[in-house]
N, C-alpha and C positions, 0 to 999 in steps of 0.2 A: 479427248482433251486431257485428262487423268494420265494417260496413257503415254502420252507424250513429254505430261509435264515432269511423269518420273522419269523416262529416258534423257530428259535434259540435267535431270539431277546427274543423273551415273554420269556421263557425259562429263559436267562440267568435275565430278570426282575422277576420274579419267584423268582430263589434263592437268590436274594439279599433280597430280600423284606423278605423272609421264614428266611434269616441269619441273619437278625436284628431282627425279630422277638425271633428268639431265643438267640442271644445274652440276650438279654431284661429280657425271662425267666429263661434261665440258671442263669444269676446275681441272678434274683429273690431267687433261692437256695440256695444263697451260704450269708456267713458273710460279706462280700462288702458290701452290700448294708442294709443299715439297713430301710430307706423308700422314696420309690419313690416321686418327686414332685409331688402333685397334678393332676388330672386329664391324667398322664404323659400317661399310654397306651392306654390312645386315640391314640394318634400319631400312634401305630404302628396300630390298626383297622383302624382308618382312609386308611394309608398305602397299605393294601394287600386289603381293599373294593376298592380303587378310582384303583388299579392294577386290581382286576376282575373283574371290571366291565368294563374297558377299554378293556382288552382284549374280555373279551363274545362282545362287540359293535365290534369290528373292527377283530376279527375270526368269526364273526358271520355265514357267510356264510360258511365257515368249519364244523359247528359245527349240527350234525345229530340231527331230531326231537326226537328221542330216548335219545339221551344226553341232549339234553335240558331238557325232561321233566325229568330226574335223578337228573339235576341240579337243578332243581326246586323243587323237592319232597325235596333234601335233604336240599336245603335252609328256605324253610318253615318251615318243622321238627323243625331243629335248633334256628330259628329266634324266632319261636314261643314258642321252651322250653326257650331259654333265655330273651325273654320279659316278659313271664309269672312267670318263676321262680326266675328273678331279677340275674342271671349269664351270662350278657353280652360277657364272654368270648365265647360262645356255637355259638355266632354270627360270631365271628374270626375265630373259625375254619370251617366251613361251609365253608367261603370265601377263607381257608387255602385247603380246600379238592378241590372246585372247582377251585380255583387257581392253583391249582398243572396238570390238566386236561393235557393230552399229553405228559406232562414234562414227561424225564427219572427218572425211581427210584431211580436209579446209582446215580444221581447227585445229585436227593434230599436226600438219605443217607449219600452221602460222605459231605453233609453242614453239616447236622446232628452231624456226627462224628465229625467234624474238631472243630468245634463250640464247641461242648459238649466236644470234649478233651481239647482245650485250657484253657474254662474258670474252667471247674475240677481239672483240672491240677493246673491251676492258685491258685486256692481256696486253693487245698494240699501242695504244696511250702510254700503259706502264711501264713498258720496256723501254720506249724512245726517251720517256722521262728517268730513266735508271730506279726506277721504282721496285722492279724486279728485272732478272737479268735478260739480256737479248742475247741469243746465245748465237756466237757467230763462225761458221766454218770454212777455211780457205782451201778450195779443194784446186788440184793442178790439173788443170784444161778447161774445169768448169767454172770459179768464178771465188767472189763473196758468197756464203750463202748467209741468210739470216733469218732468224724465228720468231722474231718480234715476239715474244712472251711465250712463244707457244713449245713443247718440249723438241721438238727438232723441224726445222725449214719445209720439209717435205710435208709433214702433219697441219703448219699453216696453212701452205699453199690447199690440202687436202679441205683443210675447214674453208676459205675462202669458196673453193668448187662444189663443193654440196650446197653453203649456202646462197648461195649464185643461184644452182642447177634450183633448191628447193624454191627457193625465191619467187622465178618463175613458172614453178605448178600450182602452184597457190591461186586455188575458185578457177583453174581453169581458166587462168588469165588470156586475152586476146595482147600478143604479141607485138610491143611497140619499138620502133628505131632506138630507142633510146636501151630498150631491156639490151637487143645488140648492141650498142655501141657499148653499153658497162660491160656486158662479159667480156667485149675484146680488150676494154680498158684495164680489168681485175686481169685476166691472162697474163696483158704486157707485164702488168706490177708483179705478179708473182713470177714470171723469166729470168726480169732483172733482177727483183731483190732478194728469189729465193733460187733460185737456178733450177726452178721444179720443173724439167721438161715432159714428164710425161703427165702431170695436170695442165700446165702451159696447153697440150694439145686437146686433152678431153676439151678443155673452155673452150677452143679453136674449133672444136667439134661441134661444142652446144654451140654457138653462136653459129653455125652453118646450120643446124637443124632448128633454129628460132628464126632462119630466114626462107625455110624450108617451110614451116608449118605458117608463117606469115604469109606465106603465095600459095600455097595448099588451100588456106580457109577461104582463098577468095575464088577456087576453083567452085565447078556446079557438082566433081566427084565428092568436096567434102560435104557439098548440100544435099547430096543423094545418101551419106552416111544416113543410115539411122541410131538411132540409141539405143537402149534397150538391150534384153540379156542375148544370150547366142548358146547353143551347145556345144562342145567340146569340138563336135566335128565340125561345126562350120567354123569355127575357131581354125581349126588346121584346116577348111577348103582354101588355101594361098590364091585361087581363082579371082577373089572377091577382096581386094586390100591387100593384095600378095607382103607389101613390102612393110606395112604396119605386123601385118601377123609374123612374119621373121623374126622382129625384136623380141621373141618370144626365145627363139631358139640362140641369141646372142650370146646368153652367159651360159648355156650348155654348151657351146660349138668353143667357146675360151678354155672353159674348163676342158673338155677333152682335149683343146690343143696343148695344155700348158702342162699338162700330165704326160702326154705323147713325151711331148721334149725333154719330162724330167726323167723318164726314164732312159731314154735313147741314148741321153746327153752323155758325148767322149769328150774331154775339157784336149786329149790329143789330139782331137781331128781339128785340124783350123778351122773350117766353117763354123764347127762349134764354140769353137773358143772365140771365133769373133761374133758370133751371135750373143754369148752370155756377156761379151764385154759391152755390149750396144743395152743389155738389158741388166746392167750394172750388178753382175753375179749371181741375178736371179738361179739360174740355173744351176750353177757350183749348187748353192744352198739346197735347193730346192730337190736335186737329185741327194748329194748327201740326206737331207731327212726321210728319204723311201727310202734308203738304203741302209741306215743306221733304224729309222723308228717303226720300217713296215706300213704297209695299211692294213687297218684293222676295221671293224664295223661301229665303232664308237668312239674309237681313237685313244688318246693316251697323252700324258701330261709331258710338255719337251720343257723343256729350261733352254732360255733362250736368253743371250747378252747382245744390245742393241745399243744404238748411240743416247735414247732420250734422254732427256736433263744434264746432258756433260757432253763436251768436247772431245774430252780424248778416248782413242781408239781402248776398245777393247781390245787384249789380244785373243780371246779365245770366242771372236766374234760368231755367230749365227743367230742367225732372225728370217722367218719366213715371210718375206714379203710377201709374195703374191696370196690372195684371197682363199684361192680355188685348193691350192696346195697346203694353207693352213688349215683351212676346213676340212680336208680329205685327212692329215696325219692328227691332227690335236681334237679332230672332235669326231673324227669318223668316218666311213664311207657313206652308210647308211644317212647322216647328216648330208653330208654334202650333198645325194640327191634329193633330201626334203627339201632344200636351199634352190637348188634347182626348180624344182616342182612352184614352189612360192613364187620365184619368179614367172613362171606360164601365167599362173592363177593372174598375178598383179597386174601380167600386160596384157590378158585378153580383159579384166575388168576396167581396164584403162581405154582399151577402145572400144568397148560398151557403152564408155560414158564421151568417147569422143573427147579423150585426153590426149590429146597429141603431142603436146608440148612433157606429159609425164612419161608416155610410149619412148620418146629419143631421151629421158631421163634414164631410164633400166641401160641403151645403149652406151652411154654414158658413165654410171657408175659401174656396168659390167666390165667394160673396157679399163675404166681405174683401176678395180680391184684386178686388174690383170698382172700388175705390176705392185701395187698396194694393198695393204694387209684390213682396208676399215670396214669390209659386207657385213660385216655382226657384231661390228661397234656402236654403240648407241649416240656416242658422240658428233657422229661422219655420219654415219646410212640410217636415215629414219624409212626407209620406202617398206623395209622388209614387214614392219610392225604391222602393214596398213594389209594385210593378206585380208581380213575379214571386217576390216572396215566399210562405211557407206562414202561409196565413190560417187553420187549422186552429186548436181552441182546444176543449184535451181537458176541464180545469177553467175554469169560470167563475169568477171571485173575486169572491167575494160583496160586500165592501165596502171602497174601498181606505182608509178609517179602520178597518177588521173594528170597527163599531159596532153591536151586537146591545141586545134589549127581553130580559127576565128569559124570554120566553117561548122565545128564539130564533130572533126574527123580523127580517128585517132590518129595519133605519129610515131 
């Protein structure tokens, strides 16, 4: 009992520390803030390092030789892509993943969300009201876009999809009509108001896998699922759950394709050139930065000019959108497979626990950051933190509207 009640201590020290933290970056998003004081996040690494390290000293005895050296592998990694490649942030999260250790996922989704709804929210009110600016860009073929508070349309639509996608993993929720009806409703909104066609489609995506895993749990295959751990190999036997255990290899099978093409990529050959135009110059960029910055094992600091907080065109524009391709040249090669590896870990613990609804989540945000730069933003992708957390989930929550039929059936 002792024993427990001081895990709930760290725990609830955990989510405060993780909720100011993302306070911190959510603002970051949004028109509030136009620029931080000085040296200002320090504060928050300081914060969640002098919190893990206190805890790993005084849990220390809790804490198995196995988990230490995971905590150590992945601290290193990190420490030393962000020393090396001058993105200190790489140091915060390390400390944000092993800080998270035991903590429930439950609880660190639900900051997550609450956090990311309020100050979204916030940013949307304030923009419509001219409280702060809505930044609005008229592009030719594709439309109005608009940001409602947020520093550019596509980073909305981005916040809108995670917190949708997070929404719904939260305790392992059992999957109502209505959870689909709102992400096809959020999709349409962000189409029209933001022209974001390739979150447009992830939400099109999650709303087919929230109708997927809705007729799934009422098969006798999900009542045959058991719980419980697995070892690696039956993890990769595909015999047994073939198409759960895939989702594993989803953001490795991206990443290699999206590196394939950046190197390949002729902007002369026309299939090429109408490929990078359907994927709105990913590709131009994306080869340029291997070609200009190399890959390296740790990666290396790019200067990059992008559109946030302003309208007008830069002219000496480049930004690495895609995920796989930022992570490969600014923080390393070696990174990028520990990123990789994280993801295995997350989706065989996710069908351990008979998370199906988080399994077509990885699908999901793998597929975003295909085209989108947020896998190791803290503001966009909370999943990554949750590698050594307790995926355990003793209540299901039956519906987070609790919308019940006279019968008391869910809907």
């Amino acid at each position: 009992m002792e024993t427990k009640k001081r895990h709930d201590y760290w725990e609830i020290g955990f989510l405060l520390v993780y909720g100011l933290i993302l306070l911190h970056d959510f603002l970051d998003t949004t028109m509030f803030i136009d620029k931080w004081p000085p040296k200002f996040g320090l504060i928050f690494y300081g914060l969640i390092a002098l919190y893990t390290t206190m805890k790993l000293f005084f849990q220390r005895k809790y804490i198995s030789k196995s988990d230490a050296i995971k905590y150590g592998i992945i601290f290193v990694i990190f420490t030393a892509a962000g020393l090396i490649s001058g993105y200190s942030v790489l140091i915060e999260i390390a400390f944000l993943m092993i800080g998270a250790s035991k903590s429930n996922i439950d609880k660190i989704l639900r900051v997550y969300f609450w956090v990311g709804t309020a100050v979204v929210g916030a940013a949307f009110v304030a923009s419509i009201t001219g409280f702060i600016p809505n930044l609005v860009y008229e592009l030719l073929e594709k439309g109005t876009r608009r940001s409602f508070g947020i520093i550019y349309p596509t980073d909305f639509s981005a916040h809108v999809l995670f917190l949708v996608v997070v929404g719904c993993c939260i305790q392992n929720r059992i999957v109502t009509t209505i959870d689909i009806f709102l992400t096809l409703m959020f999709a349409r909104f962000i189409l029209v108001e933001s022209v974001a066609y390739t979150n447009y489609a992830c939400m099109l995506l999650f709303a087919c896998i929230l109708i997927f895993v809705k007729i799934y749990e009422l098969s006798d295959k999900y009542k045959n699922m058991n719980e419980g751990s697995m070892t690696y190999r039956e993890f990769f036997d595909i015999r047994k759950f073939p198409l759960f255990k895939l989702v594993a290899l989803v953001p490795i099978a991206l990443s290699a394709l999206i590196i394939m093409m950046s190197i390949k990529f002729n902007p002369k050959i026309s299939g090429w050139a109408s490929l990078d135009k359907k994927l709105s110059s990913r590709l131009t960029y994306s080869s340029q930065g291997i070609k200009k910055y190399k890959i390296s094992l740790f990666g290396k600091f790019i200067k990059e000019w992008g559109f946030g907080k302003s309208t007008v065109y830069h002219k000496n524009y480049f930004f690495l959108d895609d995920s796989y391709i930022r992570i490969l040249l600014m923080y390393g090669a070696i990174m990028l497979i520990t990123i990789l590896a994280l993801w295995v870990i997350i989706a065989k613990k996710s069908l351990e626990a008979k998370r199906l609804v988080l399994l077509g989540a990885i699908v999901v945000v793998a597929l975003s950051c295909f085209m989108e730069h947020h896998m190791l933003e803290m503001a966009y992708n909370p999943l990554l933190i949750l590698v050594f957390a307790d995926f355990k989930c003793d209540t299901r929550k039956e519906s987070v509207f609790l919308v019940k039929t006279d019968s008391g059936n869910i809907i």
